[in-house]
DRENGU-56156 format. One record per residue (C-alpha): residue in three letters; chain; y, x, z negated. Coordinates in nm, 3 decimals, padded with zeros to 5 digits. Example, Ala and Ser with C-alpha at 12.3 -4.5 7.8 and 13.67 -1.06 7.14 Angstrom:
Ala; A; -00.450; 01.230; -00.780
Ser; A; -00.106; 01.367; -00.714
END
This chain:
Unk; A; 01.448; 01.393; -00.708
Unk; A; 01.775; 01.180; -00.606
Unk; A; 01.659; 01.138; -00.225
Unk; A; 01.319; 01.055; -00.264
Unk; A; 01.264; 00.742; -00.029
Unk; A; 00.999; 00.598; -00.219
Unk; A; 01.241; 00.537; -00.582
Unk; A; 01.405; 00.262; -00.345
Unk; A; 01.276; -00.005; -00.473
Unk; A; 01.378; -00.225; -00.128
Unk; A; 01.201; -00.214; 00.196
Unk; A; 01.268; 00.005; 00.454
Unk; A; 01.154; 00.058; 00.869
Unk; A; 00.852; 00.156; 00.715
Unk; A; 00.696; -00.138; 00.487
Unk; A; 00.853; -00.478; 00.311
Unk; A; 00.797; -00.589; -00.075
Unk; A; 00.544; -00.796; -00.122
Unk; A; 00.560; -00.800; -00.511
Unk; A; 00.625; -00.595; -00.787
Unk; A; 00.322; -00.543; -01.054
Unk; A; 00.373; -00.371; -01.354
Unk; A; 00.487; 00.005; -01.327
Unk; A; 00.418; -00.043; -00.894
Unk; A; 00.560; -00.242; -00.583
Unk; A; 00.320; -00.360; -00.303
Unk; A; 00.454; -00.353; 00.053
Unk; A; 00.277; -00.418; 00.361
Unk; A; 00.277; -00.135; 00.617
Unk; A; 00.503; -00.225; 00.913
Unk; A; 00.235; -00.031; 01.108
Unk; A; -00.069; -00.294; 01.096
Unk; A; -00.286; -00.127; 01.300
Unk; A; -00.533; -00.216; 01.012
Unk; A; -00.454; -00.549; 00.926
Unk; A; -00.354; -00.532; 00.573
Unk; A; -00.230; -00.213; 00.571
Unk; A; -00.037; -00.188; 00.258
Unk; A; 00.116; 00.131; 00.047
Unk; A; 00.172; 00.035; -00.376
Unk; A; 00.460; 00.254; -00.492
Unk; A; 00.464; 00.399; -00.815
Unk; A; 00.813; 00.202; -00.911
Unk; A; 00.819; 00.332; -01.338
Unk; A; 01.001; 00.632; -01.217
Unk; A; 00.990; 00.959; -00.977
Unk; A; 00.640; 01.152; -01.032
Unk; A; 00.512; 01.344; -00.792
Unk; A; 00.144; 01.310; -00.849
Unk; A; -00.107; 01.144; -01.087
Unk; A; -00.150; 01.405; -01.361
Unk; A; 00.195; 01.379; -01.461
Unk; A; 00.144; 01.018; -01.599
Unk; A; 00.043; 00.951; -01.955
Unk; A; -00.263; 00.789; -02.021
Unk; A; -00.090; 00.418; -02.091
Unk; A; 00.102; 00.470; -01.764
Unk; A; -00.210; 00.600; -01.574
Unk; A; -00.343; 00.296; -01.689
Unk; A; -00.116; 00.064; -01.658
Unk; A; -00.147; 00.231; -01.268
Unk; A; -00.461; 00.164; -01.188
Unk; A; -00.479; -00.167; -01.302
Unk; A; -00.180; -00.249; -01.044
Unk; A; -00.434; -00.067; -00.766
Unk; A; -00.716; -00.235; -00.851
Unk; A; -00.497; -00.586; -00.871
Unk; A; -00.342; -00.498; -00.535
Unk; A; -00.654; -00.425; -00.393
Unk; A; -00.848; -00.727; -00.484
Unk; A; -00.550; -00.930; -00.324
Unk; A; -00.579; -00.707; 00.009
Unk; A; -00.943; -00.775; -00.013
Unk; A; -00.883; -01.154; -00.048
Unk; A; -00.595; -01.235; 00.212
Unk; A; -00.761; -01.051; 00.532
Unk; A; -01.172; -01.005; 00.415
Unk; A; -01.212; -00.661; 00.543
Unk; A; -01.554; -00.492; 00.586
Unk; A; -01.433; -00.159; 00.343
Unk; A; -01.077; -00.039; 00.176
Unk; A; -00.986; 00.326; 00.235
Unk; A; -00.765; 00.418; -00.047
Unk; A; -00.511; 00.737; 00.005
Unk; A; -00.318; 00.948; -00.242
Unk; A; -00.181; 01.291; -00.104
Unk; A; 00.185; 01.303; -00.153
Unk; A; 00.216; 01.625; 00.059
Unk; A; 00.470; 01.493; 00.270
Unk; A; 00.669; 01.240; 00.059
Unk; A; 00.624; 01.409; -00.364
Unk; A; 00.613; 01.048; -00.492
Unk; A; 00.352; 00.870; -00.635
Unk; A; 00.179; 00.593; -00.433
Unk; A; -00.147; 00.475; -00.297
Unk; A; -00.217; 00.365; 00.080
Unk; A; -00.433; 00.106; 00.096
Unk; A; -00.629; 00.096; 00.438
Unk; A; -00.812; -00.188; 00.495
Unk; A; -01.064; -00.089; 00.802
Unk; A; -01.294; -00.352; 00.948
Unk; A; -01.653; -00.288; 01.197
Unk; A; -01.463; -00.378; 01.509
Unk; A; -01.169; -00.129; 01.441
Unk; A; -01.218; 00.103; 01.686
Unk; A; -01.309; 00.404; 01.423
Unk; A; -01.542; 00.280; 01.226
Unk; A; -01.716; 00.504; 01.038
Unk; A; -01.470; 00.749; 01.101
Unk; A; -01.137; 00.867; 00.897
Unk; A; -00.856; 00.713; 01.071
Unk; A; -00.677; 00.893; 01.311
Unk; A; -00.322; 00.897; 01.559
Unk; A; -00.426; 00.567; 01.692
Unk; A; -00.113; 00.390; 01.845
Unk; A; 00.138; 00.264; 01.581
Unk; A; 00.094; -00.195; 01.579
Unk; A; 00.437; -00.356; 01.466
Unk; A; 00.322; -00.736; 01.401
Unk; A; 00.603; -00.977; 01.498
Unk; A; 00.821; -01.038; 01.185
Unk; A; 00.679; -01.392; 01.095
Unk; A; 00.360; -01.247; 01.195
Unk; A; 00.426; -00.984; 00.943
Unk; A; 00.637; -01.240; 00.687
Unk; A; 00.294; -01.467; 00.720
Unk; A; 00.030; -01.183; 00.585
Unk; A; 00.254; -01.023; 00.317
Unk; A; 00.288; -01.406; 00.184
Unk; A; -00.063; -01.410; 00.217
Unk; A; -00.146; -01.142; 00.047
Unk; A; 00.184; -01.208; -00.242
Unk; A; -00.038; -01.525; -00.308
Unk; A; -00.368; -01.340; -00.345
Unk; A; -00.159; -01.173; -00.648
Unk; A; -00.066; -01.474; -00.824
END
């Protein structure tokens, strides 16, 4: 797929690099209306969905979720991580990672069309470092 926004490996109006792992890239969300809100990219090459990896790369996969995750989980301490996989509406490979915390409004709930939160950009520079370091 040649136009597939998610083989870019730069950010975009939608989320900026925190790191790259091993076959993914973390970015944090631009939309922060859970703070942490990150998607990892599948960066090893276009696949649409997970049963078109191998085993080594499925791997290799999950180890850069769970990795990601852990580093979410230690730069903002929420109360439960949602993790998302559809690929529906962009055929690329990558995991949203939802942070969601008791006072959130919807707790308990699946998120919904709750207003869009832009954090100011060192607001925004300040947690992705945060969570970059959480990585290392």
């Amino acid at each position: 797929m040649t136009d597939c926004g998610l083989c870019r490996p730069a950010g975009d109006e939608y989320r900026r690099p925190i790191a790259g792992l091993a076959v993914s890239t973390l970015f944090l969300k631009r939309d922060q209306r859970y703070r942490g809100a990150c998607v990892l990219v599948y960066a090893a090459g276009h696949v649409a969905s997970i049963d078109r990896l191998s085993a080594d790369a499925f791997d290799a996969a999950m180890r850069d979720l769970h990795r990601a995750a852990r580093a979410v989980v230690a730069a903002v301490a929420p109360d439960h991580v949602n993790y998302l996989s559809l690929g529906n509406v962009v055929p690329h490979l990558h995991w949203h990672i939802v942070p969601r915390y008791r006072d959130d409004g919807r707790w308990g709930r699946a998120t919904g069309d709750e207003p869009e939160v832009r954090l100011p950009d060192a607001e925004a520079d300040a947690l992705a470092a945060a969570i970059g370091r959480a990585l290392a």
